[in-house]
N, C-alpha and C positions, 0 to 999 in steps of 0.2 A: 421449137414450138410446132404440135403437129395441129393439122387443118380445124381439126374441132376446137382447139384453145385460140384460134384467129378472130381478130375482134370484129362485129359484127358491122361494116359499113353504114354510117348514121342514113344514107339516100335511102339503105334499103329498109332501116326500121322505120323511117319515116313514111315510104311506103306502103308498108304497111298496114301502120296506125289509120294513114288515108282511107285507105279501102276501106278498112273495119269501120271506121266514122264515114263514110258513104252511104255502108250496105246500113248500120242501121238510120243514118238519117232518112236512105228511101224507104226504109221499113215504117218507121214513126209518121212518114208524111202520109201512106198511103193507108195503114191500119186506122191512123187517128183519123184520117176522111172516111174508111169504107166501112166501121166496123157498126153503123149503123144498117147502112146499106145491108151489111152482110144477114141480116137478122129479117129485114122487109124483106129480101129476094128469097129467102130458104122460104117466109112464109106465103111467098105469092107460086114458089115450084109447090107447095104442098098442096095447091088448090089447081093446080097444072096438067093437064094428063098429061103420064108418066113419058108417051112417045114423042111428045112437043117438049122434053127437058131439054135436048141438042138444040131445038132452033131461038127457044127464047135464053138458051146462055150465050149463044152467039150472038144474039143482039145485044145482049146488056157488057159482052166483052167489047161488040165495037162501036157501043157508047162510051167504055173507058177508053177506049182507042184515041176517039176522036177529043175525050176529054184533055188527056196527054198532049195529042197534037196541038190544039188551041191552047193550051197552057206554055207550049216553048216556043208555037206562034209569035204571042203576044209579047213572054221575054224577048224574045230576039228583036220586035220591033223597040223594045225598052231601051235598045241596045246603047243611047245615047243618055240615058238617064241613070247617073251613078248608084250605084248598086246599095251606096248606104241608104238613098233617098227611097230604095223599095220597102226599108223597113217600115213605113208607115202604112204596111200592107197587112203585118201585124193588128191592124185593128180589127178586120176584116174575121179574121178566126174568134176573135174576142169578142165581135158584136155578134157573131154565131152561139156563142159560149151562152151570152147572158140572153139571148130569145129563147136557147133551147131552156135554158134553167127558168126562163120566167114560162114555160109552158110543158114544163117538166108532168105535171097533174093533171094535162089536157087526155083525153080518150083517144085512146090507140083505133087509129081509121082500120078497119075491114079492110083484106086484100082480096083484090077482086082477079076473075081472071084475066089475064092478058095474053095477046098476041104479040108476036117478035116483034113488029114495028113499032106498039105502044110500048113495048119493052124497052125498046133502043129509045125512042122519045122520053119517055119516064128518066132514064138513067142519064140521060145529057141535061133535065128537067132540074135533077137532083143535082147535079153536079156542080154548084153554086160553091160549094165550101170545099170542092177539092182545088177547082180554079183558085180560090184565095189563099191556097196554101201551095199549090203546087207551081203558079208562075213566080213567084220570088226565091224557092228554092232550085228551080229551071235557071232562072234569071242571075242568080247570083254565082252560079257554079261555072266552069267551061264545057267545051262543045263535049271533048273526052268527057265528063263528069257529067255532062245532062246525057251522055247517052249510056253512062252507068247507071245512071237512077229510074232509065225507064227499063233497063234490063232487071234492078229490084222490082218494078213496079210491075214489071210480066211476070215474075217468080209469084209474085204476092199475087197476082191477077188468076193463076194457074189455081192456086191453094184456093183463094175465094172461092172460084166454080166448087172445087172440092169438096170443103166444108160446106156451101150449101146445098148441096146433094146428099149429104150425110144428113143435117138438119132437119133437110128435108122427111125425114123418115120419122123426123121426133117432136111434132106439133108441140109439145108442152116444152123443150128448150126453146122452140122458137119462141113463144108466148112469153117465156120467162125474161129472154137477151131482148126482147122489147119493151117487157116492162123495167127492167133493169140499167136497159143500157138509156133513155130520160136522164139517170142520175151520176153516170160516168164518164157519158161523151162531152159533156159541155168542161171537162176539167180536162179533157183528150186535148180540146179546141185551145184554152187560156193555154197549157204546153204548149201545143204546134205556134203560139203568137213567138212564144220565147224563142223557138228554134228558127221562127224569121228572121227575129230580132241579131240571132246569133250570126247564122249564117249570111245576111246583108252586113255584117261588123259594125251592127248598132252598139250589142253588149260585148 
């Protein structure tokens, strides 16, 4: 039997499988939180001068810094309350779900200019419904595995800047992925409840 017909060790396809179910549950935790966000920030860099783009994405990266850190903060104080009992944190995404859907029709606020320090305050302001989905999926993983999912959440943190610099340049998608995204994010939210649910071993 030569080396290529050797059967593949179940540790290592299991391995595998892990990672791959990692990168995208940090994918889904962090798209399904930001991809509102991602749509306000291109529209408020469009109203930016062009030389202040470096300082105010610096501030709104390390408002997701510090979102991240208080999110594995508070697990770790969790650390005594059994992981199935965070499922009921699930609601939290779903009471997000059904405000944004019941205000789905409301007028899109004007961005206004800002400064890097409203920037960093705005973006930790905002940060209400990553917190509810990103400490129980912190909380329920290990230390190895919370600190895979903030190395997705730098990869995806990296592309946000990206694309909203791109955005940036196209006033009318920005306009559109706000008016558009009222009717897609609140079904992002009712998902991320399930992927609580899942990954605490509620379902």
């Amino acid at each position: 039997m030569t080396l290529a017909d050797a059967p593949v060790p179940h540790s290592n396809v299991r391995t595998v499988h892990s990672v791959f179910a990692l990168i995208l549950l940090g994918s889904f935790a962090y798209v399904g939180t930001m991809i509102d966000n991602l749509f306000a920030f291109a529209a408020q860099l469009t109203l930016t001068a062009r030389e202040r783009f470096s300082s105010v994405t610096v501030a709104q990266s390390a408002g997701v810094v510090v979102l991240v850190g208080l999110a594995a903060a508070v697990g770790s104080s969790l650390g005594a309350v059994p992981v199935r009992w965070m499922g009921i944190l699930a609601l939290a995404p779903w009471a997000l779900a059904g405000r944004n859907w019941r205000h789905r029709h409301d007028e899109i606020g004007e961005s206004v200019r800002r400064r890097a320090v409203t920037t960093f305050l705005i973006t930790l302001g905002l940060g209400g419904d990553n917190l509810a989905v990103w400490i129980p999926l912190l909380r329920a993983n290990s230390v190895i595995h919370e600190f895979a999912l903030c190395l997705v959440f730098t990869f995806w943190q990296i592309l946000f800047v990206g694309v909203s610099w791109a955005l940036a340049t196209h006033p009318r998608v920005v306009s559109w992925g706000q008016r558009s995204g009222r009717y897609f994010v609140p079904w992002l939210y009712v998902a991320l409840g399930f992927v609580i649910l899942i990954e605490c071993h509620v379902l």
